[in-house]
N, C-alpha and C positions, 0 to 999 in steps of 0.2 A: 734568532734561532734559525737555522739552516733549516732547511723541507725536502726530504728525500724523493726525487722522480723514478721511480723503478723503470719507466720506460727508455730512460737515459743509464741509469748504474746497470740493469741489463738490459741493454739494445738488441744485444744479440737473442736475446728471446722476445723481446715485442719490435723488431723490426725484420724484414728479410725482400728481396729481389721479387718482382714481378712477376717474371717471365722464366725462373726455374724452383727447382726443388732443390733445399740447400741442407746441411745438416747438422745439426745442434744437437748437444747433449745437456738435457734438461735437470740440473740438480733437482734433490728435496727442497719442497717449500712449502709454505704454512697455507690454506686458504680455508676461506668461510665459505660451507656449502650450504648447497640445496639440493635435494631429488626429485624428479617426477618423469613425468611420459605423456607424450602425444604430441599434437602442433602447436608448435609456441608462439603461433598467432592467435589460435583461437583457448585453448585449455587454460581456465579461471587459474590452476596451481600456477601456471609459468609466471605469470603477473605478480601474483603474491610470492612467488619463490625472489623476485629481480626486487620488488620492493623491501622483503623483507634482508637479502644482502647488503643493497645502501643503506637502509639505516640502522644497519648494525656495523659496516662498515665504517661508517662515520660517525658515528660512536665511541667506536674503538679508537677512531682518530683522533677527537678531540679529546679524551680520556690520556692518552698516551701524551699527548702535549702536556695537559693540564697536571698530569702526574707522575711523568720523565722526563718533561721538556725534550721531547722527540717530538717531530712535525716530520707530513708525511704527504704528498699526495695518492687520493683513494687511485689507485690502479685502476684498469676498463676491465668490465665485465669479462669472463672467459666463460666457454661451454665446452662438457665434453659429452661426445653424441656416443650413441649404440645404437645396434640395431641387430634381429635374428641375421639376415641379410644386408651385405654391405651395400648391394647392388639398388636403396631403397635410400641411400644418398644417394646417388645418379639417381633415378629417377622423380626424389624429391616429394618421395611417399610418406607424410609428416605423421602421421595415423601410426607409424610402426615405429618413430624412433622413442627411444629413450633420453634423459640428459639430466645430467649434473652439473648447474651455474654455479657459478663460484668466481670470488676475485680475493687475490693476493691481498694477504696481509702480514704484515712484518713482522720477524722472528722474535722482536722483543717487546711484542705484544701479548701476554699472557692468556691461560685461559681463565683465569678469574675476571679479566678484565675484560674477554669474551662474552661471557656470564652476567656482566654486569650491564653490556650491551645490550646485550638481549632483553634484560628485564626494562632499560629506560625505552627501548624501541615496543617493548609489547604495553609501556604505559597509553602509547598513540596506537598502535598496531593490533593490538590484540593477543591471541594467543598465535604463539610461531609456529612453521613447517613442524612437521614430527622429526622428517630428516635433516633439520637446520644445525649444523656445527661447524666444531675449527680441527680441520684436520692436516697433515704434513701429507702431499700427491708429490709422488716418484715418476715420472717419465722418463728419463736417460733418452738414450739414443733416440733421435726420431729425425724427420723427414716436414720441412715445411715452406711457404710460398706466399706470397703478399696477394691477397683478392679482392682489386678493386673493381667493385659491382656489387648491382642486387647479389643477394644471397641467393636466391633463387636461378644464377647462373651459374653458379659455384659447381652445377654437375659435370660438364664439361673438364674442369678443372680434375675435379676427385676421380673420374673418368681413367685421364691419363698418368695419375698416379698408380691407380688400382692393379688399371693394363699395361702399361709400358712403363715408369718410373723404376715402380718395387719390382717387377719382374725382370727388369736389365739387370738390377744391384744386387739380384737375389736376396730380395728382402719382404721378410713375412709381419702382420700385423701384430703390435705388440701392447693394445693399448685400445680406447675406445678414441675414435676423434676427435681432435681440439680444436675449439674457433676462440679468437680473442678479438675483439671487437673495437680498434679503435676508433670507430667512425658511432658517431647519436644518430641513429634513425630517425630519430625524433626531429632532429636540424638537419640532416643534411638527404639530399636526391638518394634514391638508389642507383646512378651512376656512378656518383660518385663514393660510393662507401666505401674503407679500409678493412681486411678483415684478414689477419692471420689465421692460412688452416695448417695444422700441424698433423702430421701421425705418427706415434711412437713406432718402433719399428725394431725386427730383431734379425739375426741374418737367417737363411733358412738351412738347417742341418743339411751335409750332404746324404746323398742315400745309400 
Protein backbone atom coordinates (compact mmCIF):
# COMPACT_ATOMS: atom_id res chain seq x y z
CA UNK A 1 0.00 0.00 0.00
CA UNK A 2 1.66 3.34 -1.21
CA UNK A 3 1.57 6.26 1.82
CA UNK A 4 0.95 9.70 0.54
CA UNK A 5 3.59 12.56 1.92
CA UNK A 6 1.81 15.77 1.40
CA UNK A 7 5.13 17.45 2.18
CA UNK A 8 6.55 16.03 -0.95
CA UNK A 9 3.06 15.75 -3.51
CA UNK A 10 2.96 19.54 -2.48
CA UNK A 11 6.43 20.87 -1.77
CA UNK A 12 5.54 23.95 -3.05
CA UNK A 13 3.39 24.70 -0.11
CA UNK A 14 5.41 23.11 2.85
CA UNK A 15 8.86 23.97 1.54
CA UNK A 16 10.24 27.67 0.48
CA UNK A 17 13.87 29.76 0.55
CA UNK A 18 15.37 31.23 3.55
CA UNK A 19 16.38 34.39 2.88
CA UNK A 20 13.25 35.82 0.56
CA UNK A 21 9.54 35.89 0.31
CA UNK A 22 8.37 33.75 -2.60
CA UNK A 23 4.86 33.30 -3.96
CA UNK A 24 2.30 30.61 -3.96
CA UNK A 25 -1.14 30.31 -4.70
CA UNK A 26 -2.69 28.10 -2.10
CA UNK A 27 -5.65 25.89 -3.40
CA UNK A 28 -8.73 24.71 -1.24
CA UNK A 29 -8.02 22.06 1.23
CA UNK A 30 -9.68 20.02 3.71
CA UNK A 31 -8.22 20.48 7.41
CA UNK A 32 -9.32 19.67 11.13
CA UNK A 33 -9.59 22.71 13.36
CA UNK A 34 -9.46 24.21 16.42
CA UNK A 35 -10.06 27.77 17.86
CA UNK A 36 -8.93 29.66 20.69
CA UNK A 37 -6.93 32.89 22.00
CA UNK A 38 -4.07 33.99 23.91
CA UNK A 39 -0.33 32.53 24.50
CA UNK A 40 0.19 29.10 23.24
CA UNK A 41 2.69 28.69 25.72
CA UNK A 42 0.80 29.18 28.52
CA UNK A 43 -3.35 29.09 27.71
CA UNK A 44 -4.60 25.25 29.09
CA UNK A 45 -7.04 25.50 25.38
CA UNK A 46 -3.86 25.47 23.09
CA UNK A 47 -2.80 22.08 24.67
CA UNK A 48 -5.91 20.53 24.46
CA UNK A 49 -6.77 22.20 21.08
CA UNK A 50 -2.91 20.31 19.56
CA UNK A 51 -3.85 17.08 21.45
CA UNK A 52 -7.09 16.88 20.53
CA UNK A 53 -5.98 17.42 16.42
CA UNK A 54 -3.54 14.33 16.60
CA UNK A 55 -5.75 12.24 17.78
CA UNK A 56 -8.25 12.79 15.59
CA UNK A 57 -5.85 13.04 12.94
CA UNK A 58 -4.73 9.75 13.27
CA UNK A 59 -7.81 8.30 13.60
CA UNK A 60 -8.93 9.52 10.51
CA UNK A 61 -5.73 7.85 9.42
CA UNK A 62 -6.00 4.64 10.37
CA UNK A 63 -9.74 4.56 9.56
CA UNK A 64 -8.99 5.57 5.90
CA UNK A 65 -6.40 2.65 5.53
CA UNK A 66 -8.54 0.19 7.33
CA UNK A 67 -11.42 1.10 5.07
CA UNK A 68 -9.98 2.55 1.57
CA UNK A 69 -6.86 1.11 1.71
CA UNK A 70 -5.41 4.79 1.43
CA UNK A 71 -2.27 5.22 3.71
CA UNK A 72 -1.26 8.70 4.49
CA UNK A 73 1.21 10.44 6.46
CA UNK A 74 -0.37 12.87 9.30
CA UNK A 75 0.96 16.35 7.95
CA UNK A 76 2.73 19.06 10.63
CA UNK A 77 0.72 20.87 12.59
CA UNK A 78 -0.31 24.56 10.88
CA UNK A 79 -1.43 27.88 12.77
CA UNK A 80 -3.19 30.59 11.56
CA UNK A 81 -2.73 33.83 13.84
CA UNK A 82 -4.85 37.13 14.26
CA UNK A 83 -4.66 39.83 15.92
CA UNK A 84 -6.64 43.56 16.46
CA UNK A 85 -3.07 44.91 15.60
CA UNK A 86 -0.68 43.33 13.25
CA UNK A 87 2.06 45.18 14.93
CA UNK A 88 1.62 42.64 18.20
CA UNK A 89 3.44 40.01 15.88
CA UNK A 90 6.58 42.15 15.86
CA UNK A 91 6.44 42.77 19.13
CA UNK A 92 5.47 39.12 20.17
CA UNK A 93 2.48 40.35 22.48
CA UNK A 94 1.01 36.68 23.00
CA UNK A 95 -1.87 38.02 25.33
CA UNK A 96 -3.60 39.62 22.16
CA UNK A 97 -3.20 37.05 19.54
CA UNK A 98 -5.79 34.83 18.36
CA UNK A 99 -5.28 31.22 16.46
CA UNK A 100 -6.71 28.53 14.51
CA UNK A 101 -4.48 24.91 14.63
CA UNK A 102 -5.36 22.86 12.23
CA UNK A 103 -3.49 20.07 10.08
CA UNK A 104 -4.38 18.88 6.58
CA UNK A 105 -6.28 16.21 5.98
CA UNK A 106 -7.10 14.48 2.81
CA UNK A 107 -9.84 15.03 0.51
CA UNK A 108 -11.08 11.48 0.48
CA UNK A 109 -11.39 11.48 3.98
CA UNK A 110 -15.04 11.99 4.82
CA UNK A 111 -16.84 13.69 7.37
CA UNK A 112 -18.54 10.61 8.69
CA UNK A 113 -15.24 9.32 9.02
CA UNK A 114 -14.34 12.64 10.76
CA UNK A 115 -17.22 12.09 13.12
CA UNK A 116 -16.17 8.76 13.86
CA UNK A 117 -12.77 10.09 14.91
CA UNK A 118 -13.93 12.17 17.03
CA UNK A 119 -16.10 9.81 19.00
CA UNK A 120 -13.04 6.93 19.37
CA UNK A 121 -10.67 10.02 20.37
CA UNK A 122 -13.29 11.46 23.09
CA UNK A 123 -13.53 7.53 24.30
CA UNK A 124 -9.58 8.46 25.81
CA UNK A 125 -9.98 12.35 25.65
CA UNK A 126 -13.15 13.34 26.73
CA UNK A 127 -15.46 15.75 25.67
CA UNK A 128 -13.88 17.83 22.40
CA UNK A 129 -13.15 21.59 21.72
CA UNK A 130 -16.59 23.26 21.01
CA UNK A 131 -14.73 24.69 17.96
CA UNK A 132 -13.25 21.23 16.89
CA UNK A 133 -14.19 20.41 13.02
CA UNK A 134 -13.18 19.48 9.38
CA UNK A 135 -13.48 22.30 7.27
CA UNK A 136 -12.13 23.23 3.37
CA UNK A 137 -9.53 26.88 4.07
CA UNK A 138 -9.01 29.02 0.84
CA UNK A 139 -5.82 31.07 0.80
CA UNK A 140 -4.90 31.78 -2.90
CA UNK A 141 -2.51 34.16 -3.40
CA UNK A 142 -0.04 34.64 -0.67
CA UNK A 143 3.56 35.62 0.26
CA UNK A 144 5.94 33.12 2.32
CA UNK A 145 9.60 32.24 3.70
CA UNK A 146 11.27 29.38 5.47
CA UNK A 147 12.16 30.46 9.50
CA UNK A 148 14.80 28.69 10.85
CA UNK A 149 14.80 29.71 14.69
CA UNK A 150 12.96 30.16 17.82
CA UNK A 151 9.76 31.46 17.10
CA UNK A 152 10.25 34.15 19.13
CA UNK A 153 12.65 35.62 16.39
CA UNK A 154 10.28 35.33 13.88
CA UNK A 155 9.55 39.47 14.56
CA UNK A 156 12.20 40.63 12.75
CA UNK A 157 11.23 38.38 9.84
CA UNK A 158 7.29 39.61 9.94
CA UNK A 159 8.91 43.02 10.48
CA UNK A 160 10.14 43.34 6.94
CA UNK A 161 7.35 41.67 5.30
CA UNK A 162 4.79 44.05 6.83
CA UNK A 163 7.28 47.17 6.05
CA UNK A 164 9.25 46.71 2.97
CA UNK A 165 8.16 43.20 1.21
CA UNK A 166 3.99 44.00 0.78
CA UNK A 167 4.58 47.66 0.42
CA UNK A 168 7.14 47.34 -2.67
CA UNK A 169 4.67 44.65 -4.50
CA UNK A 170 1.86 46.81 -3.51
CA UNK A 171 0.36 44.17 -1.56
CA UNK A 172 -2.43 44.30 1.06
CA UNK A 173 -3.29 41.68 3.92
CA UNK A 174 -5.73 39.13 2.67
CA UNK A 175 -5.84 36.60 5.35
CA UNK A 176 -4.83 35.97 9.13
CA UNK A 177 -1.25 34.48 9.32
CA UNK A 178 0.10 31.20 8.62
CA UNK A 179 2.80 29.17 10.48
CA UNK A 180 3.41 25.36 9.53
CA UNK A 181 5.68 23.91 11.74
CA UNK A 182 7.95 21.48 10.39
CA UNK A 183 10.34 21.27 13.08
CA UNK A 184 9.07 19.08 17.06
CA UNK A 185 9.87 21.53 19.67
CA UNK A 186 9.61 18.83 21.66
CA UNK A 187 13.15 17.26 19.83
CA UNK A 188 14.69 19.73 18.50
CA UNK A 189 16.80 23.36 19.87
CA UNK A 190 15.12 26.36 19.18
CA UNK A 191 17.98 27.21 16.71
CA UNK A 192 17.37 24.97 14.94
CA UNK A 193 13.57 24.86 14.13
CA UNK A 194 11.88 24.89 10.58
CA UNK A 195 8.81 26.97 10.46
CA UNK A 196 6.87 28.23 7.24
CA UNK A 197 5.35 31.76 7.77
CA UNK A 198 2.95 32.54 5.05
CA UNK A 199 0.59 35.67 4.46
CA UNK A 200 -2.23 35.57 2.22
CA UNK A 201 -2.07 38.65 0.32
CA UNK A 202 -4.18 40.75 -2.25
CA UNK A 203 -2.94 43.61 -4.55
CA UNK A 204 -4.08 46.86 -3.14
CA UNK A 205 -6.67 48.91 -5.45
CA UNK A 206 -5.40 51.79 -7.08
CA UNK A 207 -6.76 55.18 -5.71
Amino acid sequence: MDKVDFKKTLKQLYSAPSGEFVAVDVPPMQFVMVDGEGDPNTAPAYRTAVEWLYGASYAMKFAAKLSLGRDYVVPPLEGLWSADDPRSFTSRDKDRWRWTMMILVPEFVTHTMFEEAVAKTGRKSGTPPETLRLEVYHEGPSLQILHIGSYDDEGPVLARLHTVVMPEEKMDFNGPHHEIYLGDPRKTVPSKLRTILRQPVKAIAPA
